[in-house]
N, CA, C and O atoms as a GROMACS GRO file, in nm:
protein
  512
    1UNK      N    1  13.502  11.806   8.221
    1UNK     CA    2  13.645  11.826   8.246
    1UNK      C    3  13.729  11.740   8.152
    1UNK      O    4  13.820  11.796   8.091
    2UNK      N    5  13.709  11.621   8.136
    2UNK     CA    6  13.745  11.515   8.049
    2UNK      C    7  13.798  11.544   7.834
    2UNK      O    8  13.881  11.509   7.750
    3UNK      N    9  13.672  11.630   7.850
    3UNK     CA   10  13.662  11.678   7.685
    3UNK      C   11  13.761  11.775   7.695
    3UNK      O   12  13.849  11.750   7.613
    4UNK      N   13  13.789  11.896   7.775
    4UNK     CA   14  13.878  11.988   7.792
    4UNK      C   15  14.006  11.928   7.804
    4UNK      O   16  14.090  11.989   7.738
    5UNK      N   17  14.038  11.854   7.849
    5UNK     CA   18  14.179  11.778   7.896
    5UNK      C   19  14.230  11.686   7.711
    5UNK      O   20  14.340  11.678   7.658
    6UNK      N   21  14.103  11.639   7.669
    6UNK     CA   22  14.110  11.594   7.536
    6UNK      C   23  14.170  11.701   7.433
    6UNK      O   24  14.274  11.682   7.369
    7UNK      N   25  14.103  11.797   7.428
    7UNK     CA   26  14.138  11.918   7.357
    7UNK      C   27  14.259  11.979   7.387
    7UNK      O   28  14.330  12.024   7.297
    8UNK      N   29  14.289  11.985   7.502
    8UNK     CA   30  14.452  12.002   7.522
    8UNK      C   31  14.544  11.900   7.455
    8UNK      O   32  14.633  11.930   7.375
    9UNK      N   33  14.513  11.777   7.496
    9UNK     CA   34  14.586  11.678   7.407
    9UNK      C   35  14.639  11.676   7.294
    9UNK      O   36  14.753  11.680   7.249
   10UNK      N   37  14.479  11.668   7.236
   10UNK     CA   38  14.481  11.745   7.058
   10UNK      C   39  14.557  11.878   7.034
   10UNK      O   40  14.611  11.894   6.924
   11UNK      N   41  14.566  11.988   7.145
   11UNK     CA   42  14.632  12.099   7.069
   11UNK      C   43  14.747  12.100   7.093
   11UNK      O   44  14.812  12.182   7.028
   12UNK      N   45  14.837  11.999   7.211
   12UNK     CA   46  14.982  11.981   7.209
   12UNK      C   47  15.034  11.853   7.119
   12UNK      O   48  15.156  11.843   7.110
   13UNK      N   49  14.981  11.788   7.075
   13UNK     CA   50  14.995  11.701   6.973
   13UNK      C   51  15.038  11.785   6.823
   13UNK      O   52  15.134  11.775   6.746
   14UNK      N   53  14.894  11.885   6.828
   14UNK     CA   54  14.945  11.940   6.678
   14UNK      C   55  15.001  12.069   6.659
   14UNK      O   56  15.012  12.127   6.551
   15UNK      N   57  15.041  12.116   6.787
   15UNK     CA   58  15.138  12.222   6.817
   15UNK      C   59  15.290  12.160   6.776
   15UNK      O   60  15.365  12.224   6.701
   16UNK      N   61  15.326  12.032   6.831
   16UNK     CA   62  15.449  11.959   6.816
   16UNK      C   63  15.441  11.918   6.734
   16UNK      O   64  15.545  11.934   6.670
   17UNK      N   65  15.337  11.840   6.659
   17UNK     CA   66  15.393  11.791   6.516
   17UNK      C   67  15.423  11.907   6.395
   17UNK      O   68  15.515  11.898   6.314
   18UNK      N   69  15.320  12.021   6.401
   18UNK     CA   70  15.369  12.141   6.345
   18UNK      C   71  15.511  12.185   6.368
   18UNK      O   72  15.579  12.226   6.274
   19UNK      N   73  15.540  12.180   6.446
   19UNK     CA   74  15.683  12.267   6.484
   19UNK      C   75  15.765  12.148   6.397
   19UNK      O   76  15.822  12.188   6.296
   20UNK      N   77  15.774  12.003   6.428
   20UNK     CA   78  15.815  11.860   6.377
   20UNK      C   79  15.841  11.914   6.243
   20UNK      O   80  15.950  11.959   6.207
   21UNK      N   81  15.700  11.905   6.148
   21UNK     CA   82  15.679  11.943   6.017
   21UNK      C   83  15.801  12.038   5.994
   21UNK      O   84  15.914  12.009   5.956
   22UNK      N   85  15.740  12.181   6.034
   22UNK     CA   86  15.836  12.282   5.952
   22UNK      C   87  15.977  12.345   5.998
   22UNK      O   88  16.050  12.416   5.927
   23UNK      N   89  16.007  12.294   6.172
   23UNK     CA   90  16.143  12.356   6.164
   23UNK      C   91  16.206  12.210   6.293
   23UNK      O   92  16.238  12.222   6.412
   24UNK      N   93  16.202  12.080   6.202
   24UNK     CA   94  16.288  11.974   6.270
   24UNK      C   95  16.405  12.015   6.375
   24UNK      O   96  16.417  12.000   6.497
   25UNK      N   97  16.475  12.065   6.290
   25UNK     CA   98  16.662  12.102   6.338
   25UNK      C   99  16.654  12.235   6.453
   25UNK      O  100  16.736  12.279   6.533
   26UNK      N  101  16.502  12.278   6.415
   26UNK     CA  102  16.534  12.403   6.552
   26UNK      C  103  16.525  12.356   6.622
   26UNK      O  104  16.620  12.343   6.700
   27UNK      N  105  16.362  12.277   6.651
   27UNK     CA  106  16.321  12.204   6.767
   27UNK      C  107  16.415  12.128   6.836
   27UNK      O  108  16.452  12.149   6.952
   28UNK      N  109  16.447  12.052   6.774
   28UNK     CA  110  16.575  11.956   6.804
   28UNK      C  111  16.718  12.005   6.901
   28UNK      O  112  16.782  11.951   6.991
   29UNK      N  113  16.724  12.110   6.841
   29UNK     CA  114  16.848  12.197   6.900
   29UNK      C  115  16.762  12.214   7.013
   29UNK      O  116  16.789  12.137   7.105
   30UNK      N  117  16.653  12.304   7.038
   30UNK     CA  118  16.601  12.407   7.153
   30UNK      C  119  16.566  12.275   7.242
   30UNK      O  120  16.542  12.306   7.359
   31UNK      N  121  16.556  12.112   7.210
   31UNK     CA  122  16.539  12.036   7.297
   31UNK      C  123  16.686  12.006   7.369
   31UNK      O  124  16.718  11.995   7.488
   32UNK      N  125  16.749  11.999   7.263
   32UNK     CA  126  16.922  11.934   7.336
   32UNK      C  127  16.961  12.060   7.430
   32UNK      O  128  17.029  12.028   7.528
   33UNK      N  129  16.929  12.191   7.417
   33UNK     CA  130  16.994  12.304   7.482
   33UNK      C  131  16.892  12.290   7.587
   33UNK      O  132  16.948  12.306   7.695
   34UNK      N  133  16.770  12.268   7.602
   34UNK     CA  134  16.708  12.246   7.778
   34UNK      C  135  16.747  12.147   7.836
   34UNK      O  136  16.728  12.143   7.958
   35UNK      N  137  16.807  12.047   7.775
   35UNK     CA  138  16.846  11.918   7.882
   35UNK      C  139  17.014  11.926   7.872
   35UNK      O  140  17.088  11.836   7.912
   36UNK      N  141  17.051  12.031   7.822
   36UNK     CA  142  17.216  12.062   7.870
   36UNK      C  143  17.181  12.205   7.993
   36UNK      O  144  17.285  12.221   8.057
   37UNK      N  145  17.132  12.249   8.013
   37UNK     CA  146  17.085  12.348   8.090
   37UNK      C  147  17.024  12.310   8.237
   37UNK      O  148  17.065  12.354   8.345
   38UNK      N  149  16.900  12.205   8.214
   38UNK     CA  150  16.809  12.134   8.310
   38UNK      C  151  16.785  12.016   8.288
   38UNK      O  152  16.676  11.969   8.256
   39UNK      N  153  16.930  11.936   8.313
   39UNK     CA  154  16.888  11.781   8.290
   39UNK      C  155  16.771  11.704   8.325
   39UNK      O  156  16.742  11.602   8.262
   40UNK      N  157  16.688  11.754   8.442
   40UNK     CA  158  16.613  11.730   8.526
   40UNK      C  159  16.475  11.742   8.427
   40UNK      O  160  16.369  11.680   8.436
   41UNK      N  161  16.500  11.804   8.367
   41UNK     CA  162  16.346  11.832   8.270
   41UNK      C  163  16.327  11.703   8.196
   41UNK      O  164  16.254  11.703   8.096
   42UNK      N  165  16.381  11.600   8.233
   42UNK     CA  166  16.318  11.434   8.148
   42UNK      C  167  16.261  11.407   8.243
   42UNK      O  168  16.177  11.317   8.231
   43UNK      N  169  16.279  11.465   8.365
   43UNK     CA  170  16.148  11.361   8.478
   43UNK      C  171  16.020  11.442   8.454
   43UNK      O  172  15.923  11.414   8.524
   44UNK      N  173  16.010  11.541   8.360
   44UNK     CA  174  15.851  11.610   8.372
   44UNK      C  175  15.792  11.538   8.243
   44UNK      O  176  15.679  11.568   8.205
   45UNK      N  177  15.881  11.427   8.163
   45UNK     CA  178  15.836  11.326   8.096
   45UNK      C  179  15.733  11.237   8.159
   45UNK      O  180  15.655  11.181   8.083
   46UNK      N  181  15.724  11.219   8.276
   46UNK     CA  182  15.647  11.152   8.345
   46UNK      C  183  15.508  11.218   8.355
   46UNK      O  184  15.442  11.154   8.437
   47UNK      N  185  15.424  11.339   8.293
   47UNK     CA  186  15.366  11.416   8.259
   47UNK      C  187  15.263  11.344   8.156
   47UNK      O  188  15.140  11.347   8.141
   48UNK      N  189  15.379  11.272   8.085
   48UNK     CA  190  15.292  11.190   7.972
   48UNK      C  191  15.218  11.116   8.001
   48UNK      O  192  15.101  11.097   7.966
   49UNK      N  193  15.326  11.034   8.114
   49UNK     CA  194  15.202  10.942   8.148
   49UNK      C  195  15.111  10.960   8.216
   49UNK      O  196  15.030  10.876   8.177
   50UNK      N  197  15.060  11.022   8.306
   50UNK     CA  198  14.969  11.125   8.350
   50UNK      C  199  14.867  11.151   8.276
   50UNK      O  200  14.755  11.112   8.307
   51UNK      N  201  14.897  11.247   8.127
   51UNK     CA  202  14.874  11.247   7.990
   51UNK      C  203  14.782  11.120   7.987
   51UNK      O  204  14.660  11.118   8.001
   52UNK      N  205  14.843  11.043   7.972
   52UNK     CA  206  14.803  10.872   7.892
   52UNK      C  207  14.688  10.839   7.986
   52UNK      O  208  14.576  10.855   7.938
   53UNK      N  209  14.699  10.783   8.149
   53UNK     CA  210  14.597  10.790   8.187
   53UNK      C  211  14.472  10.835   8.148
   53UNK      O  212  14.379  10.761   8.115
   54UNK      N  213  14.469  10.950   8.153
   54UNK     CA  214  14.401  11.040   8.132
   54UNK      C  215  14.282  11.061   7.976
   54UNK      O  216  14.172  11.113   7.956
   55UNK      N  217  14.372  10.994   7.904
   55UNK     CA  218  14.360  11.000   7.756
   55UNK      C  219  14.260  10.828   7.732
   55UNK      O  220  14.173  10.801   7.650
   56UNK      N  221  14.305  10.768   7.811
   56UNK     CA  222  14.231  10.634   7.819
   56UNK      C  223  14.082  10.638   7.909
   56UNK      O  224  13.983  10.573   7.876
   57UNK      N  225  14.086  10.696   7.986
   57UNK     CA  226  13.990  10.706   8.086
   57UNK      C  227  13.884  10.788   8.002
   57UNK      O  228  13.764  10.758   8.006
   58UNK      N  229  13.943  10.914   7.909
   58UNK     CA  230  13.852  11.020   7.913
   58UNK      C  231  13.791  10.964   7.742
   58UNK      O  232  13.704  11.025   7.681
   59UNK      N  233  13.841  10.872   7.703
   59UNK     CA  234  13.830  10.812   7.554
   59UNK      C  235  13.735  10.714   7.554
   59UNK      O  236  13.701  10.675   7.442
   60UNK      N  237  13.664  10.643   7.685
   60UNK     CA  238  13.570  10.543   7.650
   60UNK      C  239  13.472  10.577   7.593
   60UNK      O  240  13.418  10.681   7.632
   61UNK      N  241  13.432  10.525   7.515
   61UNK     CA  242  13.327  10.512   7.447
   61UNK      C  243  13.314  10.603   7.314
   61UNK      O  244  13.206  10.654   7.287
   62UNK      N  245  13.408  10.619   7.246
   62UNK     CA  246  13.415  10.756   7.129
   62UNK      C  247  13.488  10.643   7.030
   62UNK      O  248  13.546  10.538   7.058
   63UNK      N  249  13.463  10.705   6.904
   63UNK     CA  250  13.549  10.643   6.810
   63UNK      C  251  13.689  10.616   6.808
   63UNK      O  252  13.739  10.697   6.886
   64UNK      N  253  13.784  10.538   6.756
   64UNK     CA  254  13.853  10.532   6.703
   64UNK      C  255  13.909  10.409   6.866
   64UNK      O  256  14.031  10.401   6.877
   65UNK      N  257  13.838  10.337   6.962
   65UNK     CA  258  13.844  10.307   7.058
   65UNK      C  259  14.011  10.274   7.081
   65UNK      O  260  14.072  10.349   7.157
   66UNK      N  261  14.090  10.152   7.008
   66UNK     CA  262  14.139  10.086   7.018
   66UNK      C  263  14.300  10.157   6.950
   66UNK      O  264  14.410  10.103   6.961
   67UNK      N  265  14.277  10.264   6.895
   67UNK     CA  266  14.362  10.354   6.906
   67UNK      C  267  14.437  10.449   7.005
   67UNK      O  268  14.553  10.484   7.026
   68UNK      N  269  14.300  10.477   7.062
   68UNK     CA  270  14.338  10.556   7.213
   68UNK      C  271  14.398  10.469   7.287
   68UNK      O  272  14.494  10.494   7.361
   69UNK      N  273  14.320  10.313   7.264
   69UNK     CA  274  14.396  10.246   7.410
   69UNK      C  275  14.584  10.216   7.394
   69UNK      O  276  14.660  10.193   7.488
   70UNK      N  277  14.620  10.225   7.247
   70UNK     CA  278  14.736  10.186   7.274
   70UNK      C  279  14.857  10.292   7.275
   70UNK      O  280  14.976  10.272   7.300
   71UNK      N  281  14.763  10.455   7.226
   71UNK     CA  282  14.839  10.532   7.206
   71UNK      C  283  14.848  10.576   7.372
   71UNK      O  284  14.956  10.619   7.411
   72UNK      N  285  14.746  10.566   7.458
   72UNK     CA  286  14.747  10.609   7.608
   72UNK      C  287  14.838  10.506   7.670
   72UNK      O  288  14.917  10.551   7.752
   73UNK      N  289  14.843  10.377   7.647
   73UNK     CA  290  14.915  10.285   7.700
   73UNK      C  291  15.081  10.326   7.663
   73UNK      O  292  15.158  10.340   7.759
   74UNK      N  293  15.141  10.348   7.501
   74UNK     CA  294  15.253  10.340   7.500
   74UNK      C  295  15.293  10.536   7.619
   74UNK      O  296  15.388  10.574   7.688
   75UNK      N  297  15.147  10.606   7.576
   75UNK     CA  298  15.232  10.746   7.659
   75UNK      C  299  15.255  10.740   7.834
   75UNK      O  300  15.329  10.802   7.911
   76UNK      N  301  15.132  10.613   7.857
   76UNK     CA  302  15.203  10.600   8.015
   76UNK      C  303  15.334  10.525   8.046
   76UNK      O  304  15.399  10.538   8.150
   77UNK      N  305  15.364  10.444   7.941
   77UNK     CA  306  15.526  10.299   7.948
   77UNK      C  307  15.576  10.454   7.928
   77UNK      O  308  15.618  10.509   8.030
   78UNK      N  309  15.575  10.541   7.787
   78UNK     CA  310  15.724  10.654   7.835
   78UNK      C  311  15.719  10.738   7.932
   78UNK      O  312  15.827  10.775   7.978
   79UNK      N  313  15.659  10.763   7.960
   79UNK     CA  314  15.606  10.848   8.110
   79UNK      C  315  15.667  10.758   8.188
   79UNK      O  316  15.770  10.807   8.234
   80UNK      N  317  15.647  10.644   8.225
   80UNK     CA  318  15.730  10.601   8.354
   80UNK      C  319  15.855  10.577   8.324
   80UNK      O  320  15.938  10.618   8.405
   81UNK      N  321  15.896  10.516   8.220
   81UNK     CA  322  16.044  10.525   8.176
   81UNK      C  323  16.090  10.658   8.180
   81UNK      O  324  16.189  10.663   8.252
   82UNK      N  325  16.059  10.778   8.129
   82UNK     CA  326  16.130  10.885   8.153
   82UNK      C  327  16.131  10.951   8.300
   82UNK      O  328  16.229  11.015   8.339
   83UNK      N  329  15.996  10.927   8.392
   83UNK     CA  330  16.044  10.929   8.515
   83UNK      C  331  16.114  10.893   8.589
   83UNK      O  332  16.177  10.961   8.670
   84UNK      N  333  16.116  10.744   8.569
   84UNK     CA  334  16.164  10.644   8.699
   84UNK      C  335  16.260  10.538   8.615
   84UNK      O  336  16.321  10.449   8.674
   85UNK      N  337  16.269  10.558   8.480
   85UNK     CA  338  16.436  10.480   8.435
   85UNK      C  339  16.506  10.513   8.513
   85UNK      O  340  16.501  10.603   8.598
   86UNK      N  341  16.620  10.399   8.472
   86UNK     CA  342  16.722  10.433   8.502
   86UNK      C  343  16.816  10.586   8.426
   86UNK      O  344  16.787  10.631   8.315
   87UNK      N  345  16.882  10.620   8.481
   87UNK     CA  346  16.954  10.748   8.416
   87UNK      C  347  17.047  10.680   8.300
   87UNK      O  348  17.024  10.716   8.184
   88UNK      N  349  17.118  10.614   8.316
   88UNK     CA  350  17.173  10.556   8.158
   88UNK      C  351  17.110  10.529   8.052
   88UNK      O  352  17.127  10.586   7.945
   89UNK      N  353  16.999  10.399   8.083
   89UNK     CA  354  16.904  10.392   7.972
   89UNK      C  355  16.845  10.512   7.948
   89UNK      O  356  16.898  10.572   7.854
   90UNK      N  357  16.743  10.574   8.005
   90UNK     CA  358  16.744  10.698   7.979
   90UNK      C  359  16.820  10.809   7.864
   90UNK      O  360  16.787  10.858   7.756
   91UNK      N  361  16.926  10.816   7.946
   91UNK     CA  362  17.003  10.884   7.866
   91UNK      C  363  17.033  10.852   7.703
   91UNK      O  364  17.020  10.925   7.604
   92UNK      N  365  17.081  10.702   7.716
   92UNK     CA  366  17.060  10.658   7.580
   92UNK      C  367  16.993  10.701   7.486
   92UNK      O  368  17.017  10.762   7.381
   93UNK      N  369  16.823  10.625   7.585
   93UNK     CA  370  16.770  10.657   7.458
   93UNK      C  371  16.733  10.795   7.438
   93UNK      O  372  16.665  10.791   7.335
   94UNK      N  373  16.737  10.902   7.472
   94UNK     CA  374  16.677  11.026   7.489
   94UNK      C  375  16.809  11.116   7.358
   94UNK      O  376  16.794  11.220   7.293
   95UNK      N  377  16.937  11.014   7.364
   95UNK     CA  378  17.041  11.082   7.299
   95UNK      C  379  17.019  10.978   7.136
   95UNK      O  380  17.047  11.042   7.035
   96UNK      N  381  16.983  10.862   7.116
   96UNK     CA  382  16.954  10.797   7.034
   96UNK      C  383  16.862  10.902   6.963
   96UNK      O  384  16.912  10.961   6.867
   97UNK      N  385  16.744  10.932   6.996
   97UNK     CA  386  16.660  11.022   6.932
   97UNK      C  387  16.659  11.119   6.881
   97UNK      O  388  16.605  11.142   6.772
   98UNK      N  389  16.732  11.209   6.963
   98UNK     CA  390  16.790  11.347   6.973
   98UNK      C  391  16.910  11.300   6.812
   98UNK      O  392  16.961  11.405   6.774
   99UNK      N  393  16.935  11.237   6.765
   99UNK     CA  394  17.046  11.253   6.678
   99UNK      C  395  16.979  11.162   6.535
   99UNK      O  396  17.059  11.094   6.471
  100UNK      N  397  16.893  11.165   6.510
  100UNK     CA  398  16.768  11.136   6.386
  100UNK      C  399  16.781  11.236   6.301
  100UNK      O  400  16.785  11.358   6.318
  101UNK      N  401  16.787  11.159   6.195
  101UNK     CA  402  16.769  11.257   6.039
  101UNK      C  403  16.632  11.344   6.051
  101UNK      O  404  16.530  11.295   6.097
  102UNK      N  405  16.640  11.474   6.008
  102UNK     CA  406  16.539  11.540   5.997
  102UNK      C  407  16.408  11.487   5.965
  102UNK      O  408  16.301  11.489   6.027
  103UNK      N  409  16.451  11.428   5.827
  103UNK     CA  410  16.327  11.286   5.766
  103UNK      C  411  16.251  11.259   5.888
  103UNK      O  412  16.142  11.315   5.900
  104UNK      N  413  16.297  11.174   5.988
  104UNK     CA  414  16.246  11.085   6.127
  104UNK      C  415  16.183  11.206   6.240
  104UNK      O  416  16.136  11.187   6.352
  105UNK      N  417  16.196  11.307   6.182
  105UNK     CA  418  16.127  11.384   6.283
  105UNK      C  419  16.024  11.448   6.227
  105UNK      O  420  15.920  11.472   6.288
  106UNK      N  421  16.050  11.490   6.076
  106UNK     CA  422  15.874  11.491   6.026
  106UNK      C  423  15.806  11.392   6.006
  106UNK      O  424  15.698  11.445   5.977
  107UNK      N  425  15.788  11.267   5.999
  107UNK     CA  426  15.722  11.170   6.043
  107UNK      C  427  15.670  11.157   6.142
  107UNK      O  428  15.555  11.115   6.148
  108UNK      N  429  15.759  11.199   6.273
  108UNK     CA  430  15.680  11.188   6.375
  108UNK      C  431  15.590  11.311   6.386
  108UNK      O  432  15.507  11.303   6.477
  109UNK      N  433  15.588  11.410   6.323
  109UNK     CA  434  15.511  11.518   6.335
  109UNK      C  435  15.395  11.513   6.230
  109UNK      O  436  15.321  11.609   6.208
  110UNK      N  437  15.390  11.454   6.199
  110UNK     CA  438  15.296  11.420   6.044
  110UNK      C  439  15.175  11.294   6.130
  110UNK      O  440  15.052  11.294   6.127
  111UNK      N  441  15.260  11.209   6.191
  111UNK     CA  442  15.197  11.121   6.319
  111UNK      C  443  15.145  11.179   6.388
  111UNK      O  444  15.030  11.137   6.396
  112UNK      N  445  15.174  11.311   6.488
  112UNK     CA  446  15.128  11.359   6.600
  112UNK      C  447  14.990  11.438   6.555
  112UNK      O  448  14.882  11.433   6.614
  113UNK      N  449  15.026  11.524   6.413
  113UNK     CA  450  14.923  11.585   6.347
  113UNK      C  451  14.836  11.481   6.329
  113UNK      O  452  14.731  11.496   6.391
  114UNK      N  453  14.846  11.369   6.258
  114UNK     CA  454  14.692  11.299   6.234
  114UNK      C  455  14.669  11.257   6.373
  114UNK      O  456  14.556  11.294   6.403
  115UNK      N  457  14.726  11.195   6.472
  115UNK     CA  458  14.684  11.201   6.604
  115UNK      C  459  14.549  11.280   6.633
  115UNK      O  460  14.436  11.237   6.655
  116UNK      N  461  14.614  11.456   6.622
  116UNK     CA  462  14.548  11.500   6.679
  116UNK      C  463  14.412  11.538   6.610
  116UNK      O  464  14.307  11.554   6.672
  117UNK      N  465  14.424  11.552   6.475
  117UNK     CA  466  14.303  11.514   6.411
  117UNK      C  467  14.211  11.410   6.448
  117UNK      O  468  14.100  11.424   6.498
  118UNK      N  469  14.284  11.283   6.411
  118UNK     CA  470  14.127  11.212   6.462
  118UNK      C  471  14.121  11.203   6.612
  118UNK      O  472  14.041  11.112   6.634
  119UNK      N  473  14.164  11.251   6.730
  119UNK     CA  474  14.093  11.312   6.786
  119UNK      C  475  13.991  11.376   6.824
  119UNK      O  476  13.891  11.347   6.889
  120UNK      N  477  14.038  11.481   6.768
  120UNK     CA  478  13.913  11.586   6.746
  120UNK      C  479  13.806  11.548   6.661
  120UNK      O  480  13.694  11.600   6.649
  121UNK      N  481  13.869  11.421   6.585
  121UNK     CA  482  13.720  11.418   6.477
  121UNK      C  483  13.623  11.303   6.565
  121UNK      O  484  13.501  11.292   6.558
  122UNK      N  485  13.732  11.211   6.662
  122UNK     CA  486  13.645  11.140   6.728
  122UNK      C  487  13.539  11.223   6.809
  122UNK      O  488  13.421  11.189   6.811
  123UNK      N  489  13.592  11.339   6.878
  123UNK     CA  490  13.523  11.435   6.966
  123UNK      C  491  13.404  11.493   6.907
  123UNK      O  492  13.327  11.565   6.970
  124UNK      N  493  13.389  11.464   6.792
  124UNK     CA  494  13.265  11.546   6.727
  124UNK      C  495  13.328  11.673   6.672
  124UNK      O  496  13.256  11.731   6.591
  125UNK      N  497  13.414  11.714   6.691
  125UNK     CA  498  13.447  11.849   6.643
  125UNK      C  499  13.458  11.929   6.537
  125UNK      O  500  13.572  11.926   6.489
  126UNK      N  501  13.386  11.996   6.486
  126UNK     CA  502  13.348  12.054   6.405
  126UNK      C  503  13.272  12.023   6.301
  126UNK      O  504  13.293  12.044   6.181
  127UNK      N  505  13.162  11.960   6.367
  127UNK     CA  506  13.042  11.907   6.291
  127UNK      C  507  12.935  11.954   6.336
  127UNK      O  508  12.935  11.998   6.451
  128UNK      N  509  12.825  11.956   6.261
  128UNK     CA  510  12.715  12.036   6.280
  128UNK      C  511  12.659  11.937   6.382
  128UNK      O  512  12.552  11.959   6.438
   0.00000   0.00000   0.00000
């Protein structure tokens, strides 16, 4: 169950950094227009951390150890901050982000992509 939950990881990692990569300013928009619509959709941020758990637990003993632990650690701190912040901070920072040069968002998608690579390469994946 663990490896499956990994592989999801990996394919929403490089689903988002793809989208990151080649269309920043859409994504960006289609994010600001769900949280003008369903403000409420930052508490399913708390998902991440869930995510993160999950990502730490199911990562012992595979390469890249000490990577997982801090990338699972920072996705459970935003996971509970986007759950259980406060709504101002929150808001802040969620609007701080939301207003980044295109530049700052393929980076982070260029990040999420090698993420999800070594991932998968920790997983053995696609090796004989």
């Amino acid at each position: 169950m663990g490896i499956i939950v990994l592989f999801f990881i990996a394919g929403l990692w490089m689903a988002d950094g793809i989208a990151l990569l080649v269309a920043p300013e859409r994504m960006i928009a289609t994010l600001r227009q769900s949280l003008i619509v369903a403000p409420g959709f930052l508490k399913w941020g708390g998902l991440a951390g869930l995510l993160g758990v999950v990502l730490l637990l199911a990562t012992q003993g595979i390469a890249y150890q000490p990577l997982w632990i801090v990338v699972s650690l920072s996705m459970v701190l935003k996971g509970l901050f986007l759950y259980a912040g406060s709504d101002l901070w929150r808001l802040r920072i969620v609007k701080w982000c939301l207003e980044r040069e295109p530049v700052d968002y393929r980076l982070w998608g260029l990040g999420l992509c090698t993420l999800s690579v070594l991932l998968l390469d920790a997983m053995n994946w696609g090796r004989d």
